[in-house]
C-alpha positions in Angstrom: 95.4 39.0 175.0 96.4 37.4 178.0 96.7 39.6 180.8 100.3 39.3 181.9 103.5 41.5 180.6 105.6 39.5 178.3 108.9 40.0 180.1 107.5 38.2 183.2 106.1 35.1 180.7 109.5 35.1 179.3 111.0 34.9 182.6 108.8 32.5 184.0 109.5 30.4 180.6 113.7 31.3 180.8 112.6 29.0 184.8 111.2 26.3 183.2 114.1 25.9 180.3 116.6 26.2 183.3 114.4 23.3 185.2 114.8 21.2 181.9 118.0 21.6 181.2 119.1 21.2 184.8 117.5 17.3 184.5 119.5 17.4 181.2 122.7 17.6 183.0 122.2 15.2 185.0 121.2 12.5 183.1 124.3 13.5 180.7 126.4 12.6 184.1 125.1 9.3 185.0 125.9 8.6 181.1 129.3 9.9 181.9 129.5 7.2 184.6 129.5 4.4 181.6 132.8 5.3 179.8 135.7 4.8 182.3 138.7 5.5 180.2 137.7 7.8 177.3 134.7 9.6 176.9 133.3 10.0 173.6 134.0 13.3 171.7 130.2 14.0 171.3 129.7 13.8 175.3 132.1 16.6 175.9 130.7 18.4 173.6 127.2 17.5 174.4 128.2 18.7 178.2 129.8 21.9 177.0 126.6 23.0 175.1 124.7 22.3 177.7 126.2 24.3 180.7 127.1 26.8 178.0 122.9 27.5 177.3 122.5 26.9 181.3 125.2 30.2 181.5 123.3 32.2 178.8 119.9 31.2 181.1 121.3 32.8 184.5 122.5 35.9 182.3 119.0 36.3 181.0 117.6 36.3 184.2 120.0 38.2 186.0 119.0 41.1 183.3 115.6 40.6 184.1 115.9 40.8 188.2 117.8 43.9 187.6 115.5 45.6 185.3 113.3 45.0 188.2 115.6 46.6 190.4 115.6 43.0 192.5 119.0 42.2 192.2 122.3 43.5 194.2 126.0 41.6 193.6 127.8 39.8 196.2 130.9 41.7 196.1 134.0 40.1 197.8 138.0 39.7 197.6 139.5 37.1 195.3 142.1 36.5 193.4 142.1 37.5 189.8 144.7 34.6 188.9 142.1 32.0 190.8 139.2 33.3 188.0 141.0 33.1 185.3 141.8 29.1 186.0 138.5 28.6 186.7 137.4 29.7 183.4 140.6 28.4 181.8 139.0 24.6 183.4 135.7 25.7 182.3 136.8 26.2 178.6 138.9 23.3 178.2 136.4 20.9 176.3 136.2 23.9 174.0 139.8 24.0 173.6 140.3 20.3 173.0 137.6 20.3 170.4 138.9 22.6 168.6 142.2 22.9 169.1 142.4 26.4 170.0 145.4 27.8 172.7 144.0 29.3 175.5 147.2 31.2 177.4 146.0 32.8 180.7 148.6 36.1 182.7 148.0 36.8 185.8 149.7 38.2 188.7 149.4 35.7 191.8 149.4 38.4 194.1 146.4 40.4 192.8 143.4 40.9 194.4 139.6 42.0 193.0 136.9 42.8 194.7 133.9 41.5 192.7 131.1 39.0 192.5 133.3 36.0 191.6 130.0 34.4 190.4 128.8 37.3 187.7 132.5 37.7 187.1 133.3 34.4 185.6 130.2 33.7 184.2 130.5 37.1 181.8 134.1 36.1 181.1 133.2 32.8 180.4 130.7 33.8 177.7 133.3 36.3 176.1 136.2 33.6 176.2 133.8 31.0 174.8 133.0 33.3 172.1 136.7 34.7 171.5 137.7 30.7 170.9 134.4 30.5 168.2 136.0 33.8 166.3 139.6 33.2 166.9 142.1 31.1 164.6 144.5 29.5 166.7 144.7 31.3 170.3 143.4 33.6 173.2 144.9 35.3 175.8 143.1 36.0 179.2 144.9 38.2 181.1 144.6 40.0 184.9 146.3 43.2 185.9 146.3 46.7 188.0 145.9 49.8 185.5 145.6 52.6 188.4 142.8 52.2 190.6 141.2 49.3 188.6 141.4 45.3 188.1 141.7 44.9 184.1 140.3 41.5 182.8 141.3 41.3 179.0 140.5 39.3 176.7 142.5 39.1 173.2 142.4 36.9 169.9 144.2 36.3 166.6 140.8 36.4 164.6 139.5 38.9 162.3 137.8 41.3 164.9 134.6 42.9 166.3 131.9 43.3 163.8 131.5 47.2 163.5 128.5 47.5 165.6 129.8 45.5 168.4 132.7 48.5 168.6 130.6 51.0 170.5 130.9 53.3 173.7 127.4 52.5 174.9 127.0 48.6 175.1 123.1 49.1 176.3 122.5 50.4 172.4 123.9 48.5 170.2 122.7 49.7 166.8 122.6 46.4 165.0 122.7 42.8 165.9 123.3 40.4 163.5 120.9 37.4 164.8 122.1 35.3 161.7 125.7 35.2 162.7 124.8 34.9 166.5 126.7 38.3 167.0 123.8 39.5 169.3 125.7 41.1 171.6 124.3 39.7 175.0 127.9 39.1 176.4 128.9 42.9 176.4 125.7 44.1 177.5 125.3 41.4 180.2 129.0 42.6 181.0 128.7 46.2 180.7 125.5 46.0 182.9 127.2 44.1 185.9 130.4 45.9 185.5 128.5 49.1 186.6 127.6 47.5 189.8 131.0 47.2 191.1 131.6 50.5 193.0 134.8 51.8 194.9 133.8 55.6 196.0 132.8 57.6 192.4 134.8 55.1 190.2 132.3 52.1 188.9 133.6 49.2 186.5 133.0 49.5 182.7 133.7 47.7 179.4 136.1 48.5 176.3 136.1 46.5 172.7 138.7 47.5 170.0 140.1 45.3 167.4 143.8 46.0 168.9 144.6 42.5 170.2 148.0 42.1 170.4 147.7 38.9 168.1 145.7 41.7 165.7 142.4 40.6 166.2 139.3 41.5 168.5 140.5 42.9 172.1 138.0 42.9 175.2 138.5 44.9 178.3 137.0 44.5 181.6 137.8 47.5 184.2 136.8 46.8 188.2 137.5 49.6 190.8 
Protein backbone atom coordinates (compact mmCIF):
# COMPACT_ATOMS: atom_id res chain seq x y z
CA UNK A 1 0.00 0.00 0.00
CA UNK A 2 1.24 3.19 -0.88
CA UNK A 3 1.93 5.34 1.92
CA UNK A 4 -0.29 8.36 1.31
CA UNK A 5 -4.10 8.97 2.57
CA UNK A 6 -6.50 8.61 -0.27
CA UNK A 7 -8.27 11.88 0.15
CA UNK A 8 -4.99 13.78 -0.54
CA UNK A 9 -4.39 11.37 -3.90
CA UNK A 10 -7.81 12.22 -4.76
CA UNK A 11 -7.16 15.77 -4.36
CA UNK A 12 -4.00 15.93 -5.89
CA UNK A 13 -5.77 13.82 -8.95
CA UNK A 14 -9.24 16.41 -8.69
CA UNK A 15 -5.61 19.25 -9.61
CA UNK A 16 -4.63 17.45 -12.46
CA UNK A 17 -8.30 16.88 -13.98
CA UNK A 18 -8.77 20.71 -13.34
CA UNK A 19 -5.19 21.28 -15.19
CA UNK A 20 -6.77 19.15 -18.17
CA UNK A 21 -9.80 20.41 -18.47
CA UNK A 22 -8.51 24.00 -18.10
CA UNK A 23 -6.36 23.26 -21.63
CA UNK A 24 -9.74 21.81 -22.67
CA UNK A 25 -11.41 25.09 -22.54
CA UNK A 26 -9.18 26.73 -24.23
CA UNK A 27 -8.73 25.00 -27.12
CA UNK A 28 -12.71 24.71 -27.33
CA UNK A 29 -12.35 28.79 -27.56
CA UNK A 30 -9.82 29.17 -30.24
CA UNK A 31 -12.38 26.58 -32.14
CA UNK A 32 -15.05 29.15 -31.23
CA UNK A 33 -13.01 31.73 -33.09
CA UNK A 34 -13.82 29.59 -36.58
CA UNK A 35 -17.63 30.05 -36.65
CA UNK A 36 -18.53 33.81 -36.92
CA UNK A 37 -22.14 33.78 -37.33
CA UNK A 38 -23.59 30.60 -35.76
CA UNK A 39 -21.95 28.31 -33.69
CA UNK A 40 -22.71 24.75 -33.91
CA UNK A 41 -25.25 23.26 -31.42
CA UNK A 42 -22.58 20.63 -30.24
CA UNK A 43 -20.02 23.54 -29.33
CA UNK A 44 -22.41 25.07 -26.86
CA UNK A 45 -23.01 22.17 -25.56
CA UNK A 46 -19.55 20.86 -25.58
CA UNK A 47 -18.62 24.33 -23.68
CA UNK A 48 -21.47 23.97 -21.15
CA UNK A 49 -20.23 20.45 -20.12
CA UNK A 50 -17.14 21.51 -19.73
CA UNK A 51 -17.31 24.51 -17.36
CA UNK A 52 -20.16 22.54 -15.76
CA UNK A 53 -17.35 19.46 -14.68
CA UNK A 54 -14.79 22.48 -14.08
CA UNK A 55 -17.73 23.88 -11.33
CA UNK A 56 -18.22 20.32 -9.81
CA UNK A 57 -14.04 20.26 -9.69
CA UNK A 58 -13.72 23.55 -7.49
CA UNK A 59 -16.75 22.19 -5.28
CA UNK A 60 -14.78 19.00 -4.66
CA UNK A 61 -11.94 20.75 -3.60
CA UNK A 62 -13.35 23.40 -1.75
CA UNK A 63 -14.86 20.25 0.49
CA UNK A 64 -11.64 18.98 0.73
CA UNK A 65 -9.69 22.37 2.00
CA UNK A 66 -12.46 22.64 4.46
CA UNK A 67 -12.32 19.27 5.80
CA UNK A 68 -8.78 20.39 6.36
CA UNK A 69 -9.84 23.26 8.08
CA UNK A 70 -7.75 25.42 5.28
CA UNK A 71 -10.39 27.29 3.83
CA UNK A 72 -12.27 30.56 5.09
CA UNK A 73 -15.04 32.55 2.54
CA UNK A 74 -14.53 35.87 1.21
CA UNK A 75 -17.62 37.41 2.54
CA UNK A 76 -18.66 40.78 0.96
CA UNK A 77 -21.81 43.08 -0.09
CA UNK A 78 -23.55 42.38 -3.42
CA UNK A 79 -26.46 42.44 -4.84
CA UNK A 80 -28.65 39.50 -4.81
CA UNK A 81 -30.42 40.69 -8.22
CA UNK A 82 -26.58 40.97 -9.84
CA UNK A 83 -26.17 36.89 -8.91
CA UNK A 84 -29.00 35.76 -10.09
CA UNK A 85 -28.20 37.31 -13.84
CA UNK A 86 -25.04 36.01 -13.59
CA UNK A 87 -26.24 32.55 -13.20
CA UNK A 88 -29.23 33.31 -15.43
CA UNK A 89 -26.08 34.21 -18.29
CA UNK A 90 -24.31 31.21 -17.04
CA UNK A 91 -27.35 28.78 -17.77
CA UNK A 92 -28.43 30.11 -20.94
CA UNK A 93 -26.83 27.42 -23.36
CA UNK A 94 -28.71 25.07 -21.06
CA UNK A 95 -31.82 26.90 -21.62
CA UNK A 96 -31.49 27.18 -25.36
CA UNK A 97 -30.75 23.51 -25.62
CA UNK A 98 -33.38 22.53 -24.12
CA UNK A 99 -35.88 24.81 -24.27
CA UNK A 100 -36.54 25.21 -20.74
CA UNK A 101 -37.78 28.94 -19.15
CA UNK A 102 -35.61 30.19 -16.69
CA UNK A 103 -37.63 33.34 -14.94
CA UNK A 104 -35.34 35.13 -12.36
CA UNK A 105 -37.29 37.87 -9.05
CA UNK A 106 -35.32 39.84 -7.48
CA UNK A 107 -35.52 43.04 -5.73
CA UNK A 108 -32.87 45.63 -7.19
CA UNK A 109 -32.41 47.16 -4.07
CA UNK A 110 -31.31 44.05 -1.98
CA UNK A 111 -28.12 43.51 -0.65
CA UNK A 112 -26.24 40.06 0.61
CA UNK A 113 -23.44 39.69 2.27
CA UNK A 114 -21.72 36.45 1.04
CA UNK A 115 -18.91 35.00 -1.05
CA UNK A 116 -20.29 35.97 -4.40
CA UNK A 117 -17.83 33.25 -5.72
CA UNK A 118 -19.17 30.04 -3.48
CA UNK A 119 -22.58 31.67 -3.84
CA UNK A 120 -23.10 31.42 -7.58
CA UNK A 121 -21.19 28.45 -8.10
CA UNK A 122 -23.66 26.31 -5.56
CA UNK A 123 -26.65 28.03 -7.26
CA UNK A 124 -25.38 27.36 -10.46
CA UNK A 125 -25.17 23.59 -9.74
CA UNK A 126 -28.74 23.52 -8.18
CA UNK A 127 -30.28 25.66 -11.26
CA UNK A 128 -28.37 23.46 -13.68
CA UNK A 129 -29.86 20.50 -12.07
CA UNK A 130 -33.54 22.08 -11.51
CA UNK A 131 -33.45 22.65 -15.62
CA UNK A 132 -32.23 18.58 -15.97
CA UNK A 133 -35.53 17.63 -13.58
CA UNK A 134 -37.87 20.27 -14.56
CA UNK A 135 -40.48 20.14 -17.57
CA UNK A 136 -40.79 23.49 -18.96
CA UNK A 137 -39.54 26.18 -16.29
CA UNK A 138 -37.58 27.51 -13.13
CA UNK A 139 -37.85 30.16 -11.06
CA UNK A 140 -34.79 31.79 -9.25
CA UNK A 141 -35.82 34.13 -6.91
CA UNK A 142 -34.02 36.76 -4.15
CA UNK A 143 -35.74 38.14 -1.16
CA UNK A 144 -35.56 39.33 2.75
CA UNK A 145 -37.52 36.78 5.11
CA UNK A 146 -36.45 38.57 8.55
CA UNK A 147 -32.93 38.70 9.20
CA UNK A 148 -31.94 36.51 6.16
CA UNK A 149 -31.21 36.77 2.25
CA UNK A 150 -33.52 33.82 0.76
CA UNK A 151 -32.12 32.33 -2.60
CA UNK A 152 -34.92 29.93 -3.92
CA UNK A 153 -35.02 27.91 -6.37
CA UNK A 154 -38.44 26.29 -7.78
CA UNK A 155 -39.49 23.83 -10.72
CA UNK A 156 -42.51 22.33 -12.40
CA UNK A 157 -41.02 18.71 -12.34
CA UNK A 158 -41.85 15.77 -10.37
CA UNK A 159 -39.79 16.63 -7.14
CA UNK A 160 -36.97 15.60 -4.73
CA UNK A 161 -36.30 11.99 -4.62
CA UNK A 162 -37.21 11.08 -0.89
CA UNK A 163 -33.76 10.94 0.42
CA UNK A 164 -32.73 14.16 -0.96
CA UNK A 165 -35.74 15.68 1.51
CA UNK A 166 -33.75 15.63 4.75
CA UNK A 167 -32.91 18.03 7.69
CA UNK A 168 -29.30 17.11 7.76
CA UNK A 169 -27.82 17.49 4.20
CA UNK A 170 -24.21 16.11 5.60
CA UNK A 171 -26.14 12.47 5.94
CA UNK A 172 -27.91 11.78 3.33
CA UNK A 173 -29.12 8.21 3.74
CA UNK A 174 -29.11 7.12 0.17
CA UNK A 175 -27.72 8.37 -3.05
CA UNK A 176 -28.78 7.12 -6.10
CA UNK A 177 -25.35 7.08 -8.19
CA UNK A 178 -27.39 5.58 -11.27
CA UNK A 179 -29.68 8.44 -11.61
CA UNK A 180 -26.77 11.04 -10.78
CA UNK A 181 -28.99 12.13 -7.69
CA UNK A 182 -25.83 12.13 -5.48
CA UNK A 183 -26.49 14.87 -3.66
CA UNK A 184 -23.22 16.93 -3.87
CA UNK A 185 -25.07 20.27 -4.64
CA UNK A 186 -26.95 20.33 -1.24
CA UNK A 187 -24.18 19.14 0.78
CA UNK A 188 -21.67 21.44 -1.09
CA UNK A 189 -24.46 24.11 -0.26
CA UNK A 190 -25.41 23.31 3.15
CA UNK A 191 -21.59 23.15 3.99
CA UNK A 192 -20.82 26.78 2.71
CA UNK A 193 -24.11 28.18 3.86
CA UNK A 194 -22.84 27.51 7.50
CA UNK A 195 -20.01 29.68 6.94
CA UNK A 196 -21.89 32.77 6.50
CA UNK A 197 -22.28 34.27 10.01
CA UNK A 198 -24.13 37.46 11.20
CA UNK A 199 -23.84 37.33 15.30
CA UNK A 200 -25.59 33.59 16.37
CA UNK A 201 -27.60 33.37 13.12
CA UNK A 202 -25.56 31.20 10.35
CA UNK A 203 -27.01 30.45 6.71
CA UNK A 204 -28.63 27.00 6.08
CA UNK A 205 -30.53 24.97 3.41
CA UNK A 206 -34.33 23.80 2.99
CA UNK A 207 -35.66 21.20 0.17
CA UNK A 208 -39.48 20.47 -0.05
CA UNK A 209 -41.41 19.49 -3.04
CA UNK A 210 -43.73 22.70 -2.58
CA UNK A 211 -42.66 24.63 -5.64
CA UNK A 212 -45.13 26.92 -6.55
CA UNK A 213 -45.23 25.25 -10.09
CA UNK A 214 -45.73 21.87 -7.84
CA UNK A 215 -42.57 20.41 -8.16
CA UNK A 216 -39.12 20.34 -6.23
CA UNK A 217 -38.44 23.74 -4.17
CA UNK A 218 -34.80 24.73 -2.97
CA UNK A 219 -34.12 27.33 -0.32
CA UNK A 220 -31.06 29.09 0.43
CA UNK A 221 -31.10 31.29 3.84
CA UNK A 222 -27.95 33.92 4.43
CA UNK A 223 -27.86 36.09 7.69
Amino acid sequence: MLPIEFSALLASSIHDIKNSLGALRALLAQLENFYIDQKPTELKHLNFEANRMNNSLMQLLILYKIDLSQFSPTIDEHRAGEILEDIAAQQSTLLSLGNVQLITQCDNELLCYCDNTLISSALCTLVNNAQRYCLTKVLLSATQEGDYVVFCIEDDGYGYPENLISSDYKQLPQMDLSTGNTGLGLFFTDTIAKFHVQGEKSGFITTDNNSQFGGARFKLYLP
